[in-house]
Steps between C-alpha positions, in 0.01 A plus 500: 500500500606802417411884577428792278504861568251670321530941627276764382593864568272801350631640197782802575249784371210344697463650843536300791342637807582233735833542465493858500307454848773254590790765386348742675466318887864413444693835647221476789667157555824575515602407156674754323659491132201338305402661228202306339296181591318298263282279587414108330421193531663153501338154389699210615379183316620126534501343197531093441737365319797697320481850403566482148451785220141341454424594856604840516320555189173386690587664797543855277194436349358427866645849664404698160115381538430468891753623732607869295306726395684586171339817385659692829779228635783297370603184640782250520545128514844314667574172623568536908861390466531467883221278525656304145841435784290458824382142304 
């Protein structure tokens, strides 16, 4: 078994409120020195069997229909390499 990364951030000239929220709190924190947030999300899927070309292919097709929302976010797909060597 094998995992797949799938992460979807908003397009750069989409506005992201959440992290401007998040950007925003961070001086109040105590975190100086950060100049933008951006906020996404991450999909972690197990697949069976071997990750092969065929698989990423379905797993693009899988991110680029359900989990992104392509008209206002890009998205990329990766094999977790550290959970490849954890096996």
């Amino acid at each position: 078994m094998a995992r797949v990364v799938v992460d979807v951030m908003l397009k750069p000239e989409i506005l992201d409120p959440q992290g401007q929220a998040v950007q925003r709190a961070l001086p109040r924190l105590g975190f100086e020195g950060i100049s933008d947030v951006r906020q996404g999300k991450r999909f972690e899927l197990e697949v069976d069997g071997p990750v092969d070309e065929a698989a990423l292919t379905r797993i693009r097709d899988l991110a680029e229909s359900f989990l992104a929302n392509t008209v206002i976010e890009d998205f990329t797909v990766r094999v977790d390499e550290v959970a490849e060597a954890d096996k």
